[in-house]
Residue frames as qw, qx, qy, qz and C-alpha x, y, z in Angstrom:
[[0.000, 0.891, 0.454, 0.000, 0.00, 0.00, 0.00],
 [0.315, 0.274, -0.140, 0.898, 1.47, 3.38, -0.42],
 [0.302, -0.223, -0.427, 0.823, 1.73, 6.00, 1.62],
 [0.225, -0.026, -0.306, -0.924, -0.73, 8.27, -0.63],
 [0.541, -0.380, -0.646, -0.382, -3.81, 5.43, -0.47],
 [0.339, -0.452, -0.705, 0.429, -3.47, 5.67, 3.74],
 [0.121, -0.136, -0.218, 0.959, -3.25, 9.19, 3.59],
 [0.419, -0.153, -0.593, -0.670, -7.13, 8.58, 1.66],
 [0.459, -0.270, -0.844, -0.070, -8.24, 6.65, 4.01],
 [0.214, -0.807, -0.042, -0.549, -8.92, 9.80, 6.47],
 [0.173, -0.592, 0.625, -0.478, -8.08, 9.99, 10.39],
 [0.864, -0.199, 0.140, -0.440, -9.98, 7.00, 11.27],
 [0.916, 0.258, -0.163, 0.261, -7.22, 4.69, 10.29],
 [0.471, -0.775, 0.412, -0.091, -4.25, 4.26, 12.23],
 [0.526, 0.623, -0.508, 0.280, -0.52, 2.76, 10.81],
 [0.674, -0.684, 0.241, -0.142, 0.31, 0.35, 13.68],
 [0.451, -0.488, 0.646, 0.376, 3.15, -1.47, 11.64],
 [0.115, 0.313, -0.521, -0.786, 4.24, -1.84, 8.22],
 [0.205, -0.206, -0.824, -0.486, 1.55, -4.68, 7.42],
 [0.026, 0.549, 0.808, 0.213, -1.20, -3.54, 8.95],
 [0.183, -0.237, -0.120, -0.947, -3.83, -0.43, 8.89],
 [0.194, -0.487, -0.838, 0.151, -6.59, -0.61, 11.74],
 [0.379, -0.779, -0.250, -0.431, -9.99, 1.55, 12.10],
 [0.032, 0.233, -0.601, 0.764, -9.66, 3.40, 15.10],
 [0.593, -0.161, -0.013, -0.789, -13.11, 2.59, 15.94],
 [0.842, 0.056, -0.461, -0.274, -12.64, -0.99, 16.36],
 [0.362, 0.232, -0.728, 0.534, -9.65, -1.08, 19.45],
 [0.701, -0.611, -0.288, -0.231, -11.26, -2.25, 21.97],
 [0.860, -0.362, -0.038, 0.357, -7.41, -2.87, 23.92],
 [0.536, 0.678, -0.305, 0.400, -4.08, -0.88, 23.39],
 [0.740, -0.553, 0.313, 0.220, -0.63, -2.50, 25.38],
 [0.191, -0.637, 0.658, 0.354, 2.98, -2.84, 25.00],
 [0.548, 0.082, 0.831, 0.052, 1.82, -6.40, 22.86],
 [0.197, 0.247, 0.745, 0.587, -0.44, -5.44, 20.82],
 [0.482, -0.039, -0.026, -0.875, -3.92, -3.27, 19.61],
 [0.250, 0.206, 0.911, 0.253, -7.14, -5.77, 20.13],
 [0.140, -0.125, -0.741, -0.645, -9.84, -5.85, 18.12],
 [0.568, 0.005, 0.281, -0.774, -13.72, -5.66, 18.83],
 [0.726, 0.286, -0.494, -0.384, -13.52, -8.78, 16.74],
 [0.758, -0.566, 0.323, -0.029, -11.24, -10.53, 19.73],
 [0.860, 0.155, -0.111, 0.474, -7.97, -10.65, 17.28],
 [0.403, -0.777, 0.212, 0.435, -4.99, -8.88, 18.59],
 [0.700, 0.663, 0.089, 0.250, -2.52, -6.95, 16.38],
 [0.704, -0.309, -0.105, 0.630, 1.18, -6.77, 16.72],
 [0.213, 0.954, -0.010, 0.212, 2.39, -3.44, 17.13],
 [0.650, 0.515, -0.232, 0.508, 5.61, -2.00, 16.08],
 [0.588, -0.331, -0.288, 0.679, 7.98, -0.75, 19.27],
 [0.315, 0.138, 0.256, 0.904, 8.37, 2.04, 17.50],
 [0.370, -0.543, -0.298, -0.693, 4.36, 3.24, 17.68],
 [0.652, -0.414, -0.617, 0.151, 4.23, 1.74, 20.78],
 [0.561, -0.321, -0.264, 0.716, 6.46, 4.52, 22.21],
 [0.079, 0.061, 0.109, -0.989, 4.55, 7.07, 20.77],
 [0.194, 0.311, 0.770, -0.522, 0.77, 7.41, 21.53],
 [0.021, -0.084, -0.513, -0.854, -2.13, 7.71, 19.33],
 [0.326, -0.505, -0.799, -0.011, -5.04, 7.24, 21.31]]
């Protein structure tokens, strides 16, 4: 995906590592591990976002 199609996808969308792109509207969880889901999967997030906050 480039960098131009997230930047479409409006604020609601959140870059938690390089493969994936999650709705903010769906985190039901956010830890040092991971973001879950309202679905009950958990997504790995990068150290790197981890250490800066987006919630």
């Amino acid at each position: 995906m480039t960098i131009a199609i997230f930047d479409d996808l409006g604020e609601n969308f959140y870059r938690c590592h390089r493969g994936y792109i999650v709705n903010l509207g769906y985190i039901t969880e956010y830890g040092k591990d991971g973001i879950s889901l309202a679905n009950g999967e958990t997504i790995y997030l990068s150290r790197r976002k981890y250490k800066g906050s987006f919630c």
